[in-house]
C-alpha positions as CSV (number, residue, x, y, z in Angstrom):
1,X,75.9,89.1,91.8
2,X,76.5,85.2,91.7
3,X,75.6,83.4,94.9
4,X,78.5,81.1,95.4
5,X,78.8,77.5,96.9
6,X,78.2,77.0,100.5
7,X,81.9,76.9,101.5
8,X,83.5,79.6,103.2
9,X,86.9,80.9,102.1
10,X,88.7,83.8,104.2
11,X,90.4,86.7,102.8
12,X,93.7,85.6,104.1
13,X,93.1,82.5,101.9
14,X,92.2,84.0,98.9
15,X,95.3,86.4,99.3
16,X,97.4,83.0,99.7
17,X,96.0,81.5,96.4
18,X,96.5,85.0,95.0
19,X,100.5,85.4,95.8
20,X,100.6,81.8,94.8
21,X,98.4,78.4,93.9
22,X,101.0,76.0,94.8
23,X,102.0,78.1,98.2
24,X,98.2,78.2,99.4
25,X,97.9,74.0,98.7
26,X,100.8,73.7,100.7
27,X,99.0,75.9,103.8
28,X,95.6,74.3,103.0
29,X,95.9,71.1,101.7
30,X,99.3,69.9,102.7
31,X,99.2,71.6,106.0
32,X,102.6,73.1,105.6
33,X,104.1,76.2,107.1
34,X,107.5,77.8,106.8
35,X,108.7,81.8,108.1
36,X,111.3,84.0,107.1
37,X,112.1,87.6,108.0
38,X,109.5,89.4,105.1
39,X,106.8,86.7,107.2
40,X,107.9,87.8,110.6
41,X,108.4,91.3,109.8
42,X,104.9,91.3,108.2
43,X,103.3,89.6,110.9
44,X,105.2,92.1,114.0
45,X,102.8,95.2,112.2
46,X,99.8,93.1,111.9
47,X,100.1,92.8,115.4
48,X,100.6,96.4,116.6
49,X,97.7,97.4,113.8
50,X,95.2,94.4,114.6
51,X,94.1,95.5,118.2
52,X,90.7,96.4,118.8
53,X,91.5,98.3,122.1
54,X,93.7,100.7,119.9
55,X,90.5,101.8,117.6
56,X,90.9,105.8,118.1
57,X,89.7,109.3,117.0
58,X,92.3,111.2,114.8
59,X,92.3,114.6,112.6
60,X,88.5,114.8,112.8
61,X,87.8,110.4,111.9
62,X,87.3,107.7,114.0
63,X,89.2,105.1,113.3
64,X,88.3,101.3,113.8
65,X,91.1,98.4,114.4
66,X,90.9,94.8,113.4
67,X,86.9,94.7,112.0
68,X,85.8,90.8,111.2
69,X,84.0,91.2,108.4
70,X,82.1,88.9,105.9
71,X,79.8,88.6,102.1
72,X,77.4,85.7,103.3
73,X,76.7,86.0,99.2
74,X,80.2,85.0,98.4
75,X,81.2,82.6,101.4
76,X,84.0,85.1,102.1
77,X,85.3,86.7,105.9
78,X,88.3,88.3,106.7
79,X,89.7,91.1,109.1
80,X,90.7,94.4,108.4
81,X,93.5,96.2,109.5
82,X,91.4,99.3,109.9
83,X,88.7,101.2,108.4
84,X,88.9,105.3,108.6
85,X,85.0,107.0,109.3
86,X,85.0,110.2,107.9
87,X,82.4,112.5,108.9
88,X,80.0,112.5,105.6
89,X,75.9,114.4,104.9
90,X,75.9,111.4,102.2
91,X,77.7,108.6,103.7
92,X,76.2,105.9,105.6
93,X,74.9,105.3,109.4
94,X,77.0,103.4,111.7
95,X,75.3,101.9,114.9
96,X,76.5,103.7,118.2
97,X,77.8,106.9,115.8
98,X,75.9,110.1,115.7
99,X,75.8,111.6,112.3
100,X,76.9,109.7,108.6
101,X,80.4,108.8,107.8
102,X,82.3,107.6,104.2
103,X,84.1,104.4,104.7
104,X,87.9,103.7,103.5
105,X,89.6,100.7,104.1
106,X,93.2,100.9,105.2
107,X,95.7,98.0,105.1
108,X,99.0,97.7,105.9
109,X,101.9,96.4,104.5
110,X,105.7,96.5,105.2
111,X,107.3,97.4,101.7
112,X,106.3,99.4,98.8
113,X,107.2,97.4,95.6
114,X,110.1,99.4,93.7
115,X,108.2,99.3,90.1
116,X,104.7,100.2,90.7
117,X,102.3,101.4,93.0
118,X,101.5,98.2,94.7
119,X,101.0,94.6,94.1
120,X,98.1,93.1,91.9
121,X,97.7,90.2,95.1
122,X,97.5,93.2,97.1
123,X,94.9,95.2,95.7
124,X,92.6,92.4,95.1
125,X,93.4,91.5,98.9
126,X,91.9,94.6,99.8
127,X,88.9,94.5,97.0
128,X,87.5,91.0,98.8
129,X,87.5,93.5,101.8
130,X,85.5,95.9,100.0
131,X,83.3,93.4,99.0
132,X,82.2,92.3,102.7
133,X,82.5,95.8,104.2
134,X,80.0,96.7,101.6
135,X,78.0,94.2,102.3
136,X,77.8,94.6,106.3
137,X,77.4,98.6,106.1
138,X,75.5,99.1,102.7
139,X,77.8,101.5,101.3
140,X,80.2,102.2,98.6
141,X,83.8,102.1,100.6
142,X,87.1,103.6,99.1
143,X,90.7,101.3,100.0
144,X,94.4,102.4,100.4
145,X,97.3,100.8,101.3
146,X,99.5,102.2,103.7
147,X,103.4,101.4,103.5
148,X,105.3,101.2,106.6
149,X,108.7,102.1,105.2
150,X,107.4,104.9,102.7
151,X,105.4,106.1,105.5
152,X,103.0,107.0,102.4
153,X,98.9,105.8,101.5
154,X,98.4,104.6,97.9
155,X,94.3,104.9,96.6
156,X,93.6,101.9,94.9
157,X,90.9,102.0,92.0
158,X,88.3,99.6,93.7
159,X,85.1,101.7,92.1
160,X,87.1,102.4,89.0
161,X,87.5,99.1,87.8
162,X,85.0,96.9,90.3
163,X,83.6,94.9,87.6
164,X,87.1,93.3,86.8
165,X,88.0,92.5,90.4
166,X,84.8,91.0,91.2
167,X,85.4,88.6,88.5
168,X,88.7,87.8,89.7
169,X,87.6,87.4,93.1
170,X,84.8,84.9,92.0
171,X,87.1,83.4,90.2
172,X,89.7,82.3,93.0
173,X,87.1,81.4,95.2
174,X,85.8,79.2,92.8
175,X,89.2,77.9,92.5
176,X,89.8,77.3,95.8
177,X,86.8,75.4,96.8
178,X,87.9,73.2,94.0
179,X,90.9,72.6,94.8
180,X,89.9,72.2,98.5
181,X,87.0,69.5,97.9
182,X,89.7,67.2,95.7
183,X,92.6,67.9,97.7
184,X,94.5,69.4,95.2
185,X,98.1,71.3,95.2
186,X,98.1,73.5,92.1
187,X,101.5,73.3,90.4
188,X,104.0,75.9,90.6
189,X,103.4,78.8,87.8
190,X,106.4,79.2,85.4
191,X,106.2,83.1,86.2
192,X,106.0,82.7,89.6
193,X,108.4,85.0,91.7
194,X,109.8,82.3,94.2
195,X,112.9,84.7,96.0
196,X,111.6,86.3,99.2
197,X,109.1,83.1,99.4
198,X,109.2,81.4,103.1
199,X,107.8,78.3,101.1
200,X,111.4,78.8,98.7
201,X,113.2,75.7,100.1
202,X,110.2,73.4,100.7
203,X,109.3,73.6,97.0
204,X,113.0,74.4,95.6
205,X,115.0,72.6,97.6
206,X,119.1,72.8,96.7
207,X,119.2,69.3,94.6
208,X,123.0,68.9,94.9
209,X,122.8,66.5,97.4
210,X,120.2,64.5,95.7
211,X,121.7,65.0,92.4
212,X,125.0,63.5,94.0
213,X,123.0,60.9,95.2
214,X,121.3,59.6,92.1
215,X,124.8,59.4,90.6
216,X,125.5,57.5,93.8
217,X,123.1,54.7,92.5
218,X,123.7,54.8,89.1
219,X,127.2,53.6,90.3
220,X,126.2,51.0,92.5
């Protein structure tokens, strides 16, 4: 495992950069911020899931709300939504817990995507998790996404295909501290999927009005 530079990204960043380059300059570097129902609707079941009075025993697991965790390797932190203990003879100690437990991460999102499983951003959202769960309880942890409208869990294939995702992960965060230290907006991708975007009419305006006003000069 690569030890990365000495400046610490959070997951929530890395998931920014992920959705979008030129969406995450404009949080980080430009200081920008714009809403929209998906953001607000989003942010209303963080809110009822990201309560650590809430954390609970159900159907035989105890269950843990809104966990700061962190990779000191990697310069990387975050906060899960939960993380499901299920009792385990081959899982892994946790302080003030009798017995051994298997870890899975559980994070939460709104809306299932209507032509897959779930989003690439997504999953590697929920890898970087992985990453510093790992790190803080020595184990091995599964991850699943849990869609509020579905009502259903999706397994996602963080053992299967680790090597890749690490990667990927290294790579944004490498990405990001560059672009951080020189203060640089990445461009907007050409594939980029801008509809649903709070950041839509910051970086696509409407350009009647200015294309009205150009001709305006060009008159003058």
């Amino acid at each position: 495992m690569t030890i990365m530079e000495t400046s610490d990204v959070s997951i929530r960043e890395l998931q920014h950069y992920l959705y979008c380059p030129h969406r995450w300059g404009l949080i980080s570097i430009d200081c920008s911020w714009a809403e929209n129902y998906f953001v607000t609707k989003a942010d209303l079941l963080h809110q009822r899931v990201h309560d650590p009075d809430r954390s609970y025993a159900a159907k035989g697991r105890q269950v843990l709300t809104s966990v700061a965790v962190y990779n000191d390797a990697l310069g990387l932190y975050g906060i899960t939504d939960c993380i499901e203990l299920a009792p385990d003879p081959e899982g892994v100690e946790i302080r003030g817990l009798t017995g051994r437990y298997r870890l899975t991460i559980v994070e939460y999102k709104p809306t299932q995507p209507k032509e897959k499983k779930y989003n690439d951003d997504d999953l590697i959202q929920v890898f970087a998790q992985k990453l510093c769960v790992d790190s803080i309880f020595s184990c091995t942890c599964d991850g699943v996404i849990y869609y509020a409208d579905a009502k259903k869990r999706v397994k996602l294939p963080l053992k299967k295909n680790y090597r890749q995702y690490f990667d990927e992960v290294e790579s944004v965060l490498k990405a990001i501290r560059y672009n951080r230290q020189n203060g640089i907006i990445p461009p907007i991708k050409t594939d980029q999927k801008c509809n649903g975007c709070s950041f839509k009419e910051i970086c696509l305006p409407h350009t009647d009005r200015s294309a009205d006003f150009q001709k305006m000069l060009e008159d003058i």
